[in-house]
Biopython code that builds the backbone (N, CA, C, O; Angstrom):
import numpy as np
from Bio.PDB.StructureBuilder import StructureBuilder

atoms = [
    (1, "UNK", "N", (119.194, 119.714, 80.452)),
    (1, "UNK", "CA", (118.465, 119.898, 81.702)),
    (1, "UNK", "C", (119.476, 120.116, 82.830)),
    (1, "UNK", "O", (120.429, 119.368, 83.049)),
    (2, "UNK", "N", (119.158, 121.261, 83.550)),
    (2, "UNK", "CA", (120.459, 121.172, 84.938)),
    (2, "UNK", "C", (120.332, 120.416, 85.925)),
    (2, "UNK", "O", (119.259, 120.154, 86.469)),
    (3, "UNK", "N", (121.324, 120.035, 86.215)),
    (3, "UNK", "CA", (121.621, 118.872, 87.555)),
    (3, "UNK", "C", (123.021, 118.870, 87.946)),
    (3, "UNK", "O", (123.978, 119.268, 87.281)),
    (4, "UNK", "N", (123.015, 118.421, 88.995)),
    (4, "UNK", "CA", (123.895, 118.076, 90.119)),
    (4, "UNK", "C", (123.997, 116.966, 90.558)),
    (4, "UNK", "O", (123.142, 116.647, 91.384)),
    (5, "UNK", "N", (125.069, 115.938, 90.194)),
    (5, "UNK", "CA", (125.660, 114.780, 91.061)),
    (5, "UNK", "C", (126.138, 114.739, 92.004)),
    (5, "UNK", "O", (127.357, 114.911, 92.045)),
    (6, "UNK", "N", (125.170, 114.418, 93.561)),
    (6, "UNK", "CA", (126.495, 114.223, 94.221)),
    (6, "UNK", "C", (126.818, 112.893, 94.625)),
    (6, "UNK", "O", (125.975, 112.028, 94.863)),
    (7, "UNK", "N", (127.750, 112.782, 94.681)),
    (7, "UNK", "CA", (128.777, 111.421, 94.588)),
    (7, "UNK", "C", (128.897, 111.357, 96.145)),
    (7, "UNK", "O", (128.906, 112.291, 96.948)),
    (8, "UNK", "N", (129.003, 109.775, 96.399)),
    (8, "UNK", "CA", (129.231, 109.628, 97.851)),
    (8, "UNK", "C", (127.894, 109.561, 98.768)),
    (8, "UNK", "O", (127.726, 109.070, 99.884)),
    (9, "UNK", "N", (127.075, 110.179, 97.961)),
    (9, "UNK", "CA", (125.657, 110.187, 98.797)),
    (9, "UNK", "C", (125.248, 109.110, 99.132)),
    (9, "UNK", "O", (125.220, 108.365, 98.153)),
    (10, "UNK", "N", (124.718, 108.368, 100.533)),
    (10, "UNK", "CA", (124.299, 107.154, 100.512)),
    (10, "UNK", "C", (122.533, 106.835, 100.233)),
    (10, "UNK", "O", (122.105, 105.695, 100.414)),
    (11, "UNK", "N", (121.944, 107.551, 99.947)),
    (11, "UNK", "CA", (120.655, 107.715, 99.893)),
    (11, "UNK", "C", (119.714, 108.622, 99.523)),
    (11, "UNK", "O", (119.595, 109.433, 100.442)),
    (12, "UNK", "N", (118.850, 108.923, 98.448)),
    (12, "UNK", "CA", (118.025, 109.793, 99.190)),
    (12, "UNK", "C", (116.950, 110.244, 100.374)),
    (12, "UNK", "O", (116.187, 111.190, 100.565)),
    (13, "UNK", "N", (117.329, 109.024, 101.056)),
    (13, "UNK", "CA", (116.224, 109.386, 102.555)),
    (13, "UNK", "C", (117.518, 110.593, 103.147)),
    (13, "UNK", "O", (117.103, 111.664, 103.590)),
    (14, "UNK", "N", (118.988, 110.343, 103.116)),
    (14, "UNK", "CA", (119.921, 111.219, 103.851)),
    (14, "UNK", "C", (119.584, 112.817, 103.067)),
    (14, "UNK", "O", (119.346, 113.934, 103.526)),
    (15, "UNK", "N", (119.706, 112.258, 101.659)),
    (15, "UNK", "CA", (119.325, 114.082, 101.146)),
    (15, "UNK", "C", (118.097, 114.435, 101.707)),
    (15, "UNK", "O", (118.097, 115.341, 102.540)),
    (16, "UNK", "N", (116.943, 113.831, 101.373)),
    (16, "UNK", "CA", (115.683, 114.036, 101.824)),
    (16, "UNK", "C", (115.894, 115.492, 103.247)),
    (16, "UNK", "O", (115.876, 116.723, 103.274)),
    (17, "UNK", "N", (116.064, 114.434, 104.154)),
    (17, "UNK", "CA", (116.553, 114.871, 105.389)),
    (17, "UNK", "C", (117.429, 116.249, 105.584)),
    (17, "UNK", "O", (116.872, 117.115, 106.260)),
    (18, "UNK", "N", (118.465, 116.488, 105.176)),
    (18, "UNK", "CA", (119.052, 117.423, 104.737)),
    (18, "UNK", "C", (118.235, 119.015, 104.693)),
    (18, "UNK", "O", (118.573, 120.085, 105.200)),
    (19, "UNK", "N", (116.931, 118.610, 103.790)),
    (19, "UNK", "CA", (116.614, 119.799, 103.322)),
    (19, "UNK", "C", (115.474, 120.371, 103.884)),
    (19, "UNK", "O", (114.533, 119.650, 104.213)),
    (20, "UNK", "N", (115.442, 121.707, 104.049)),
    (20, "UNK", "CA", (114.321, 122.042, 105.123)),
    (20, "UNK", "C", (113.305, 123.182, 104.345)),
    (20, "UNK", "O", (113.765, 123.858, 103.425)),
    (21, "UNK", "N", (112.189, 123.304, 104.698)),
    (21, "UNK", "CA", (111.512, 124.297, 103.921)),
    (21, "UNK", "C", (112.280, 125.632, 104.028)),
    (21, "UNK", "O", (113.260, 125.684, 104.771)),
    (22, "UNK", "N", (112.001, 126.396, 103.530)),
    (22, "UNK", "CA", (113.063, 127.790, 103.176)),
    (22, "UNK", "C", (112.554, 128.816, 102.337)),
    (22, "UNK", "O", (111.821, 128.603, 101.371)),
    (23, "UNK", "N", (112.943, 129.917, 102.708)),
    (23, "UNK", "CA", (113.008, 131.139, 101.843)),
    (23, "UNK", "C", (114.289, 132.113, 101.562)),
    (23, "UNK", "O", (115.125, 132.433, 102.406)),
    (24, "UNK", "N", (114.271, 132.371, 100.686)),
    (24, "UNK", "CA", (115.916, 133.172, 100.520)),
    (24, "UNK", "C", (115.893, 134.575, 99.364)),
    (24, "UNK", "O", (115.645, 134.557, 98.158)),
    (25, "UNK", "N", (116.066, 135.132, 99.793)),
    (25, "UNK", "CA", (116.004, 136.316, 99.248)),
    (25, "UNK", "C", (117.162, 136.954, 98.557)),
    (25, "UNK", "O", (118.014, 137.647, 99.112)),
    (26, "UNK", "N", (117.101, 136.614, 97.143)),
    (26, "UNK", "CA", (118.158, 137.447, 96.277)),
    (26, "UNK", "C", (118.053, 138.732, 95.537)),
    (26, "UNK", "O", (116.919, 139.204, 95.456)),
    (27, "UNK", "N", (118.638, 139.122, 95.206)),
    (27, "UNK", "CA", (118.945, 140.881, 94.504)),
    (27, "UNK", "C", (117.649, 140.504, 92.813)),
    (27, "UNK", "O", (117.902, 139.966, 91.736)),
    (28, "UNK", "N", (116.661, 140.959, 93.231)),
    (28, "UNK", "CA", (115.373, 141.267, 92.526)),
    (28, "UNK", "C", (114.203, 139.721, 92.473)),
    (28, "UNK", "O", (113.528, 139.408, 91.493)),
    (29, "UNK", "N", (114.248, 138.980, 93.789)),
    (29, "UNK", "CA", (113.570, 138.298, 93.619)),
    (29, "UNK", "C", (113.619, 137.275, 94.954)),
    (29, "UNK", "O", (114.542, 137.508, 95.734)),
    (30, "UNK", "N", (112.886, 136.373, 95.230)),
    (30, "UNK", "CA", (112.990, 135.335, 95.805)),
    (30, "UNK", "C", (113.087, 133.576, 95.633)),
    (30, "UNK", "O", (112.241, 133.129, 94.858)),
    (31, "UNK", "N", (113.819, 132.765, 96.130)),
    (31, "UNK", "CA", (114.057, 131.532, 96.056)),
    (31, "UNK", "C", (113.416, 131.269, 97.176)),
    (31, "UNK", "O", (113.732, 132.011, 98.106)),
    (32, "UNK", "N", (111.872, 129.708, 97.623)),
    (32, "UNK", "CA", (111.406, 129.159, 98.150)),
    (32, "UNK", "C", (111.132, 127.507, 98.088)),
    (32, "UNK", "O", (110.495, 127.084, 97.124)),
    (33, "UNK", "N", (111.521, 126.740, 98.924)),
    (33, "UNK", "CA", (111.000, 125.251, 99.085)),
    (33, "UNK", "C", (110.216, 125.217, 99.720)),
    (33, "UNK", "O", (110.567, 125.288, 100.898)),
    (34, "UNK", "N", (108.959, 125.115, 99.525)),
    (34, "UNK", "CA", (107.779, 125.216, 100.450)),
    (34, "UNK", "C", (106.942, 123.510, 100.895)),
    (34, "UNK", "O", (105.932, 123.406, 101.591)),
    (35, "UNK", "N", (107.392, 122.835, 100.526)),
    (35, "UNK", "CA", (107.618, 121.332, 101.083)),
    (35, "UNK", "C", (108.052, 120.499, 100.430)),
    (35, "UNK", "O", (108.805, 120.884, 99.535)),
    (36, "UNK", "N", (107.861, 119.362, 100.521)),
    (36, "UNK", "CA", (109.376, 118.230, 100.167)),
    (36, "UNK", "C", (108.163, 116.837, 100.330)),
    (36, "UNK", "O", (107.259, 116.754, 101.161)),
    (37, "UNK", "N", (108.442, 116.070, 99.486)),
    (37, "UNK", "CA", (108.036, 114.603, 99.240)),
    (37, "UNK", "C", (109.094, 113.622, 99.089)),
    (37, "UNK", "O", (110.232, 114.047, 98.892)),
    (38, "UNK", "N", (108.849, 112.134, 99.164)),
    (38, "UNK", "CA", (109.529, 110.972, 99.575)),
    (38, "UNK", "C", (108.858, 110.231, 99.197)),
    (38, "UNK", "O", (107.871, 110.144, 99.928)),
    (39, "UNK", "N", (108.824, 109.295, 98.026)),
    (39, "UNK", "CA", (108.127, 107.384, 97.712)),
    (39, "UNK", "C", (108.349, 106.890, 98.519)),
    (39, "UNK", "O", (109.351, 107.006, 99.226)),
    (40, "UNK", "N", (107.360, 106.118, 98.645)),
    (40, "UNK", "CA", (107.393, 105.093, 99.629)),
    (40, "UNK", "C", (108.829, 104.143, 99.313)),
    (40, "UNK", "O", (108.891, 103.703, 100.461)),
    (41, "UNK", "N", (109.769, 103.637, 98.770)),
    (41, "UNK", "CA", (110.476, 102.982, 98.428)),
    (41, "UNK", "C", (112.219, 103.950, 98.711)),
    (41, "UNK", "O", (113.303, 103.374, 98.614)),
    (42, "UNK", "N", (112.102, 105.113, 98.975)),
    (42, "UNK", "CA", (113.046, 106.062, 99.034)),
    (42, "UNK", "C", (113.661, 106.475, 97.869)),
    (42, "UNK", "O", (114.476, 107.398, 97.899)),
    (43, "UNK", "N", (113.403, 105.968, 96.957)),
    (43, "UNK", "CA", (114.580, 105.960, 95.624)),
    (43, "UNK", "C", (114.307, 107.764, 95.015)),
    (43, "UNK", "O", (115.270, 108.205, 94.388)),
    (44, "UNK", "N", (113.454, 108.449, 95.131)),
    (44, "UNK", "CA", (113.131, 109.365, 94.577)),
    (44, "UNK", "C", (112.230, 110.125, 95.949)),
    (44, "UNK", "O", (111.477, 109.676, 96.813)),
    (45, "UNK", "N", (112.837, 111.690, 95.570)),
    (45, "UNK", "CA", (112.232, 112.928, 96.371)),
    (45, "UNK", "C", (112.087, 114.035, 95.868)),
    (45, "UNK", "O", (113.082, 114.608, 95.424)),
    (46, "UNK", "N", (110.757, 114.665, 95.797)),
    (46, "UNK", "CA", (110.898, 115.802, 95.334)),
    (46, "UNK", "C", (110.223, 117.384, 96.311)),
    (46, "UNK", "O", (109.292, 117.551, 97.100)),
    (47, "UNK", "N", (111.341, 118.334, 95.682)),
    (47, "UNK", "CA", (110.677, 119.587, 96.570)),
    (47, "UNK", "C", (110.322, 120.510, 96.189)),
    (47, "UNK", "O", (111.016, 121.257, 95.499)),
    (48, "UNK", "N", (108.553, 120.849, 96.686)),
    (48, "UNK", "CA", (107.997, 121.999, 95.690)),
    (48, "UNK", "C", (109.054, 123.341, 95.771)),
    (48, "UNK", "O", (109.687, 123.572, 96.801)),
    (49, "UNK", "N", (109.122, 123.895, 94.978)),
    (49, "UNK", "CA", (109.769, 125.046, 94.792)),
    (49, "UNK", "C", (108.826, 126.277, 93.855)),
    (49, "UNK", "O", (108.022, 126.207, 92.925)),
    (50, "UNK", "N", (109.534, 127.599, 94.821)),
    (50, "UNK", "CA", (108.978, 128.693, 93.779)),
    (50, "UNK", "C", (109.913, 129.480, 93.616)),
    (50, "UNK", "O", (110.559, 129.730, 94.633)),
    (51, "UNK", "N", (110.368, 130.197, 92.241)),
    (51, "UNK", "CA", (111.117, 131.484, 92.101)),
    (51, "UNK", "C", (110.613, 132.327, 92.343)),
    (51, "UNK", "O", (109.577, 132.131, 92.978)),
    (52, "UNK", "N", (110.880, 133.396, 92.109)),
    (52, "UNK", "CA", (110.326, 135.140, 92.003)),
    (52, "UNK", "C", (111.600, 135.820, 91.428)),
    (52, "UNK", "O", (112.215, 136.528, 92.226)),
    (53, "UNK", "N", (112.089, 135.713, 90.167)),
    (53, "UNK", "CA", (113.163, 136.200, 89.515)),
    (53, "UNK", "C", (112.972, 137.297, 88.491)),
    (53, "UNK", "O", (112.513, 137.144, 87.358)),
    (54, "UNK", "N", (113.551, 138.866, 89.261)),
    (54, "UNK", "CA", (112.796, 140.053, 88.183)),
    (54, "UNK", "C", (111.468, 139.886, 87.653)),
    (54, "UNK", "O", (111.216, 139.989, 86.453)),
    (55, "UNK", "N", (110.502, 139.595, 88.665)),
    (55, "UNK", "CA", (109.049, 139.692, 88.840)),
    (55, "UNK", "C", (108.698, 139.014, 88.143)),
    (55, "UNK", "O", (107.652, 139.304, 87.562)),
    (56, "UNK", "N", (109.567, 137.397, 87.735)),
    (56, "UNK", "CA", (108.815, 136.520, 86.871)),
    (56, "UNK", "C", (108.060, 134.849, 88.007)),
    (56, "UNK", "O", (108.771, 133.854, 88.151)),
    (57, "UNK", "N", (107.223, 134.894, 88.369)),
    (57, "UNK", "CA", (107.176, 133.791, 89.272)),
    (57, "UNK", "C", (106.913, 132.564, 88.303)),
    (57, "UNK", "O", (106.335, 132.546, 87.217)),
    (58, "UNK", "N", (107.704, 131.217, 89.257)),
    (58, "UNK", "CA", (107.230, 130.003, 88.753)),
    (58, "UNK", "C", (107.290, 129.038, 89.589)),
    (58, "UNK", "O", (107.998, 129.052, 90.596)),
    (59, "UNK", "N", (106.595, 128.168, 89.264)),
    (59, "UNK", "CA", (106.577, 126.762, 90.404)),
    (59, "UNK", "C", (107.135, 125.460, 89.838)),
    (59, "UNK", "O", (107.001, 125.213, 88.639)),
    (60, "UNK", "N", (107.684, 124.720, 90.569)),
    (60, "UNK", "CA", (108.379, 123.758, 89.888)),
    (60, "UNK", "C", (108.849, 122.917, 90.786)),
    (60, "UNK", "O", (109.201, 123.321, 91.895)),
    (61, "UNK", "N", (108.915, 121.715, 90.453)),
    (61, "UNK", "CA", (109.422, 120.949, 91.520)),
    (61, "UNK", "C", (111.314, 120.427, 90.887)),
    (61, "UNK", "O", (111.964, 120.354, 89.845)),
    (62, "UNK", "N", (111.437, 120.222, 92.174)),
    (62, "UNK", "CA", (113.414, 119.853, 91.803)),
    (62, "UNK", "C", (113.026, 117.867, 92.386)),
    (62, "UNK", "O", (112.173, 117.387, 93.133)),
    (63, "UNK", "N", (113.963, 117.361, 91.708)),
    (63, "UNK", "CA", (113.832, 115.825, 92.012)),
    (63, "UNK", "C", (115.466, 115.342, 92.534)),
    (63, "UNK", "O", (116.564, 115.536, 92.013)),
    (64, "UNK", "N", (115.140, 114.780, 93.536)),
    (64, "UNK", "CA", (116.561, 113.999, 94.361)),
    (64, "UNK", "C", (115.905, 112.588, 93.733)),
    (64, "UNK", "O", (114.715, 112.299, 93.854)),
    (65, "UNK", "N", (117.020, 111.663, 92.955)),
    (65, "UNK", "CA", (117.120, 110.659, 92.629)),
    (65, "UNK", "C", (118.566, 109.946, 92.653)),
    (65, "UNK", "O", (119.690, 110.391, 92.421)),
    (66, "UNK", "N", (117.957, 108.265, 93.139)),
    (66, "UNK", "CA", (119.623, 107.942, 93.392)),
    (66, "UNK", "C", (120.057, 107.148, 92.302)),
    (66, "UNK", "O", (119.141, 106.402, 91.955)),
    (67, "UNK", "N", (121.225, 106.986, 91.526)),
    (67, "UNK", "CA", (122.072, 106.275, 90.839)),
    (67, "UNK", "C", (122.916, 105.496, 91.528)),
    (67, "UNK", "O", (123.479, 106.416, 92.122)),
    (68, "UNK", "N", (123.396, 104.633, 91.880)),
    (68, "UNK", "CA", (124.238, 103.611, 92.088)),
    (68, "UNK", "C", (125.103, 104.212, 93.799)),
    (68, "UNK", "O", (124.570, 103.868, 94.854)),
    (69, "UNK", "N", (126.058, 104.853, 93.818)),
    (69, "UNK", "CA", (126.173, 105.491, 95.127)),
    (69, "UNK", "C", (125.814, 107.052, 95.115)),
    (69, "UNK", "O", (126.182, 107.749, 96.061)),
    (70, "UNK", "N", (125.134, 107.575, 94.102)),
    (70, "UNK", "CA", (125.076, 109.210, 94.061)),
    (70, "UNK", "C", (123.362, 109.349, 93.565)),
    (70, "UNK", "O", (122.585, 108.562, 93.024)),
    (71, "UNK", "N", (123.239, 110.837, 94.079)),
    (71, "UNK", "CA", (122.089, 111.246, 93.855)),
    (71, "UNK", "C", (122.287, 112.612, 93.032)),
    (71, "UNK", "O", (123.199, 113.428, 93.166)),
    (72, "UNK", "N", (121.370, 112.647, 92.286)),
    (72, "UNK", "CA", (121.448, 113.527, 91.588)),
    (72, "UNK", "C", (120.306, 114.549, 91.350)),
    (72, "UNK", "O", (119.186, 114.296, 90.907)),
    (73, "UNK", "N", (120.778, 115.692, 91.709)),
    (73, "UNK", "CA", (119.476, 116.881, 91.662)),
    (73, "UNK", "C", (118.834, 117.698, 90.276)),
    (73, "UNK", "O", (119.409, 118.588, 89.649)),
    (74, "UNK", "N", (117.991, 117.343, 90.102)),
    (74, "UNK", "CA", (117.609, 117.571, 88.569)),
    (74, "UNK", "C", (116.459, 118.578, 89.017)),
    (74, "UNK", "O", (116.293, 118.829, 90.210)),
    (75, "UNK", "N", (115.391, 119.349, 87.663)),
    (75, "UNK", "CA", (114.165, 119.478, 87.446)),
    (75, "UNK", "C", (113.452, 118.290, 87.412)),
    (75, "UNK", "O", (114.078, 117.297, 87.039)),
    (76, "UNK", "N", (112.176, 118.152, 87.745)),
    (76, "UNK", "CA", (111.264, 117.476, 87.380)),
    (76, "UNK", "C", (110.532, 117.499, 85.943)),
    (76, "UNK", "O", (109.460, 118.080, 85.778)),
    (77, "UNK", "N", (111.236, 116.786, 84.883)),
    (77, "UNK", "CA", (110.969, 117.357, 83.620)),
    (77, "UNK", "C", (109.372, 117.716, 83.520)),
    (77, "UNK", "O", (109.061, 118.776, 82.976)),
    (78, "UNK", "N", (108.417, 116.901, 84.007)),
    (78, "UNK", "CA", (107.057, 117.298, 84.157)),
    (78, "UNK", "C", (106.739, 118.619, 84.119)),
    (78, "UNK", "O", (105.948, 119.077, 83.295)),
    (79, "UNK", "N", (107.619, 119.648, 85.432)),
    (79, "UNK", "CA", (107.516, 120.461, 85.718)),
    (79, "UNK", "C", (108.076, 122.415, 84.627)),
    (79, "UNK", "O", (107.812, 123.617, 84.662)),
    (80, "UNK", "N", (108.859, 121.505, 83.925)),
    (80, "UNK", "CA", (110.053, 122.216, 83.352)),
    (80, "UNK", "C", (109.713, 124.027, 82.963)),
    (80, "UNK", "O", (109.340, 124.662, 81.976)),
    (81, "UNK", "N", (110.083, 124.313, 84.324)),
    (81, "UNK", "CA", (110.406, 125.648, 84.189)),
    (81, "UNK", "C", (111.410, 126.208, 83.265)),
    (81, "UNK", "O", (112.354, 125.587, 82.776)),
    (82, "UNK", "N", (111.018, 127.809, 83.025)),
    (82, "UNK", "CA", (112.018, 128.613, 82.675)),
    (82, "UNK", "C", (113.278, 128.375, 83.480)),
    (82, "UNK", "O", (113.164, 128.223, 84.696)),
    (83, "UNK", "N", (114.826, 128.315, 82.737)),
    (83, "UNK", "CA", (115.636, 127.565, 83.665)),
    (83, "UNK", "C", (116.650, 129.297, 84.076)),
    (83, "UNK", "O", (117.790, 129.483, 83.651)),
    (84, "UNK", "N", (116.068, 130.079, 84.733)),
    (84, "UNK", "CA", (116.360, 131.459, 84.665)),
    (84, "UNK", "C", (117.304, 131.116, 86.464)),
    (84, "UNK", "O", (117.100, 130.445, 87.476)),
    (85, "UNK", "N", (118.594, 132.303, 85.808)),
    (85, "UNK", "CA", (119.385, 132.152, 87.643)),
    (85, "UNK", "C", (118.766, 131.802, 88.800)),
    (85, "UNK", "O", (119.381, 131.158, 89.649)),
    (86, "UNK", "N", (117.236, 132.254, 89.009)),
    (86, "UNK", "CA", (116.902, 132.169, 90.146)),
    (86, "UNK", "C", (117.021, 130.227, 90.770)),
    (86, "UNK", "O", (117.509, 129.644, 91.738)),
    (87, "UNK", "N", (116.151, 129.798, 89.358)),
    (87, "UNK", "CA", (116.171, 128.387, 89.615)),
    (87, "UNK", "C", (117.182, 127.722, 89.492)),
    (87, "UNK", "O", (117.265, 126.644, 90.080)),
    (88, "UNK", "N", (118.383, 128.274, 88.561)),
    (88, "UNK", "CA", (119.408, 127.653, 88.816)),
    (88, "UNK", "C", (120.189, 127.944, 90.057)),
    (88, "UNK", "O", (121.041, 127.069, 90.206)),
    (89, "UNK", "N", (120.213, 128.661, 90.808)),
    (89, "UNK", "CA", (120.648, 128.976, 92.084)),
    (89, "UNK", "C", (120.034, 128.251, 93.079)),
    (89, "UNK", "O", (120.724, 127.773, 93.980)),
    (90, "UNK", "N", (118.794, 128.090, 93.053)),
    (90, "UNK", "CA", (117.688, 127.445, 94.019)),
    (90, "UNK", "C", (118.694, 126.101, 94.330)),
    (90, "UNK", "O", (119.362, 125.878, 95.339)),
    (91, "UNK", "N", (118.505, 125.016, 92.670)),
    (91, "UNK", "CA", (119.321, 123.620, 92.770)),
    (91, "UNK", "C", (121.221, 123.897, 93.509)),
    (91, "UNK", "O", (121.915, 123.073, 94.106)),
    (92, "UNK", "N", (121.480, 125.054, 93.214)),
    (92, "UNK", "CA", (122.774, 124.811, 94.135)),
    (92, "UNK", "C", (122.981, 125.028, 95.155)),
    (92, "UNK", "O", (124.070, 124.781, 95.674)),
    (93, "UNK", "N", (121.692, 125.722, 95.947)),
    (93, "UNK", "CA", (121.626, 125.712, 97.413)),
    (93, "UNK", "C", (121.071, 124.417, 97.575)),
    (93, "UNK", "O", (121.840, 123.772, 98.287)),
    (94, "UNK", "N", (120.176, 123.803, 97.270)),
    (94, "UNK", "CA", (119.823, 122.280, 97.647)),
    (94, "UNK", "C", (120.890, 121.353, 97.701)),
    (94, "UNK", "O", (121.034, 120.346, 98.395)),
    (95, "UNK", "N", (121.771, 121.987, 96.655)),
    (95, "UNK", "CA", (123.242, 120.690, 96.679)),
    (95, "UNK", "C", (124.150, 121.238, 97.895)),
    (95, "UNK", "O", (124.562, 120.538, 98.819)),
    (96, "UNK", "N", (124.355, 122.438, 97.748)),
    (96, "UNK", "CA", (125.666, 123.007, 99.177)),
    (96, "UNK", "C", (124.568, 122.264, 100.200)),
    (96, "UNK", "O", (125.124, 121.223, 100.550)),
    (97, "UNK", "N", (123.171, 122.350, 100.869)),
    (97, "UNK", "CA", (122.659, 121.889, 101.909)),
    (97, "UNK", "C", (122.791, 120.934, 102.339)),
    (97, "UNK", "O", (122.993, 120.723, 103.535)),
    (98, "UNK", "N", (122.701, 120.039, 101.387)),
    (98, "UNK", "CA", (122.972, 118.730, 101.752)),
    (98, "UNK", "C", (124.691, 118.072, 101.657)),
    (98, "UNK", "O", (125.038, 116.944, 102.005)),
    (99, "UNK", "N", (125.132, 118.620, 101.368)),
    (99, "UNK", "CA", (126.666, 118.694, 101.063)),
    (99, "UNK", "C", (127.114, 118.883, 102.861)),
    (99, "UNK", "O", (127.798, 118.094, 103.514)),
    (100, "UNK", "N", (126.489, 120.161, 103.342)),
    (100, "UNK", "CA", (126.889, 120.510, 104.230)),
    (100, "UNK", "C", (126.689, 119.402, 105.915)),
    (100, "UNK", "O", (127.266, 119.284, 106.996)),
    (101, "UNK", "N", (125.703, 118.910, 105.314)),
    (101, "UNK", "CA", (125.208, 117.777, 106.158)),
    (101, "UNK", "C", (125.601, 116.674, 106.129)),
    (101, "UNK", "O", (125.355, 115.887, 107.043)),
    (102, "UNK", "N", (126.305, 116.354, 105.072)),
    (102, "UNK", "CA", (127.142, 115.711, 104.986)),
    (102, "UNK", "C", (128.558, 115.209, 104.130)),
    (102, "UNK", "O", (128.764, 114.477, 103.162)),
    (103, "UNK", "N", (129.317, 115.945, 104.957)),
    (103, "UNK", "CA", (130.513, 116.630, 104.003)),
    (103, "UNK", "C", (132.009, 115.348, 103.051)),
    (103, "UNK", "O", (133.073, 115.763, 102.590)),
    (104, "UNK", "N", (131.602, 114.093, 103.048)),
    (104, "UNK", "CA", (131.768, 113.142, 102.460)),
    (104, "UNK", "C", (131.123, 113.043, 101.555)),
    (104, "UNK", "O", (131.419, 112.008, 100.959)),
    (105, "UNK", "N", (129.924, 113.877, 100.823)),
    (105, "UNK", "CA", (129.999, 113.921, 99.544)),
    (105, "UNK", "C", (130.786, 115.259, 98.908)),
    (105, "UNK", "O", (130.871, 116.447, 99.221)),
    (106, "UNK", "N", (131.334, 114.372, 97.801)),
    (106, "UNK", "CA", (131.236, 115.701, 96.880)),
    (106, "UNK", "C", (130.467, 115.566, 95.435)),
    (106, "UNK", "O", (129.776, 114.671, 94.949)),
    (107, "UNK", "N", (130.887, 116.828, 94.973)),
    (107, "UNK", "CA", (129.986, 117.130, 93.795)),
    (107, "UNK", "C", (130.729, 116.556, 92.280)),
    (107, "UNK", "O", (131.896, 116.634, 91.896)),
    (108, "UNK", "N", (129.842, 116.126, 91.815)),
    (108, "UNK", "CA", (130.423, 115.250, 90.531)),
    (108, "UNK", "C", (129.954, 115.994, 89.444)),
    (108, "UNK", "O", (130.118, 117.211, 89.356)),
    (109, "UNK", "N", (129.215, 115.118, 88.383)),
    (109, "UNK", "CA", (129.089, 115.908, 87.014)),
    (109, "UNK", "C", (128.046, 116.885, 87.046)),
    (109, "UNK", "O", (127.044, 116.699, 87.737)),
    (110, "UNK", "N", (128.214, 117.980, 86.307)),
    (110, "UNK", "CA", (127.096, 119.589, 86.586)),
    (110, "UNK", "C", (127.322, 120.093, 85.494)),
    (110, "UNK", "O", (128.315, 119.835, 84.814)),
    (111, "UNK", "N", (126.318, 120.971, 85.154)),
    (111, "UNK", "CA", (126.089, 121.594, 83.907)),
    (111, "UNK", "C", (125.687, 123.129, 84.927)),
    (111, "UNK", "O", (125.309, 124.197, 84.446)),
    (112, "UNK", "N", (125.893, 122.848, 86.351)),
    (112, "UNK", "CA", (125.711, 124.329, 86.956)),
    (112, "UNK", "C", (126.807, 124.756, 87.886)),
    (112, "UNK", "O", (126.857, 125.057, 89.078)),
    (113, "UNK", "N", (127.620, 124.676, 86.954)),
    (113, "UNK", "CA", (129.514, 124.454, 87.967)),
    (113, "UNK", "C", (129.313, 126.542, 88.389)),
    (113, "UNK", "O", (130.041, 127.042, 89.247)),
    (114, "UNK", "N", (128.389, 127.300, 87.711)),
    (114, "UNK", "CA", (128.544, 128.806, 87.964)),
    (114, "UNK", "C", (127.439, 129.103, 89.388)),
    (114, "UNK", "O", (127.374, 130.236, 89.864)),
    (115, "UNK", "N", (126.421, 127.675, 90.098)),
    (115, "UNK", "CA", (125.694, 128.359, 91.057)),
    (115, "UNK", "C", (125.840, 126.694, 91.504)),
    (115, "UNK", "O", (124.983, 125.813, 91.584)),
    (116, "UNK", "N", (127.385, 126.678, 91.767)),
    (116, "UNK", "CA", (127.398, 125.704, 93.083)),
    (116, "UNK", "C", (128.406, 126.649, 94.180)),
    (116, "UNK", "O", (129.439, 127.312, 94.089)),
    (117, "UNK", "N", (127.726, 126.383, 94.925)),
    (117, "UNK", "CA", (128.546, 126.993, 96.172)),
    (117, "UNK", "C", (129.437, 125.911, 97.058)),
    (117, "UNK", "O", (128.896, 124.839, 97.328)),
    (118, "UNK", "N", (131.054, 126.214, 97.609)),
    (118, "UNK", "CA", (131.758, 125.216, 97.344)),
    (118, "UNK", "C", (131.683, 125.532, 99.317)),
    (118, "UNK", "O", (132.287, 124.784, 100.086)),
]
sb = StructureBuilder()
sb.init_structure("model")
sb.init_model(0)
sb.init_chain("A")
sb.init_seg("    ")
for serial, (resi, resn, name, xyz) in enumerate(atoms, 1):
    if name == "N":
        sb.init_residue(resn, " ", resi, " ")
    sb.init_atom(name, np.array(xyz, "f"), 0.0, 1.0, " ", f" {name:<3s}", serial, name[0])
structure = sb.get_structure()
């Protein structure tokens, strides 16, 4: 399953925060977060997402969950899309975003070291 650690993160209310609804437009398709959820308890967040990758659409949600000082950006296995560039690109703009917001994390263990943006 792809994911992203980032290390250093103090929370997911800080990622939460971080991430804003969005649209992004790549070479034969589109990447969208069209809103974002939070438990009541903070420990877990998730944000609806849609591809549009070479005219294949899908919906899926991505999950911010925290481990010990890091959070880590996964699929929502519930959800488990086709894991096609678009969506793997989607999760490494969610990680550079919040990265960028706060640049005391960095990025730890990944299985998507080809759509993190540094």
């Amino acid at each position: 399953m792809p994911h992203i650690v980032l290390e250093k993160a103090k929370s997911v209310r800080e990622c939460y925060d971080a991430i804003d609804v969005m649209v992004e437009k790549i070479d034969g398709g589109i990447l969208k977060i069209t809103d974002k959820y939070i438990n009541e308890k903070e420990t877990s967040a998730l944000l609806e997402s849609v591809t549009v990758d070479k005219g294949k659409s899908q919906s899926f949600f991505i999950q911010l969950s925290s481990k010990g000082d890091a959070v880590t950006v996964r699929l929502l296995p519930l959800t488990d899309p086709e894991k096609t560039n678009g969506v793997k690109k989607l999760m490494g703009i969610v990680a550079k975003k919040i990265k960028d917001v706060k640049p005391e994390i960095s990025y730890g263990k990944t299985n998507l070291q080809d759509f993190i943006v540094e």
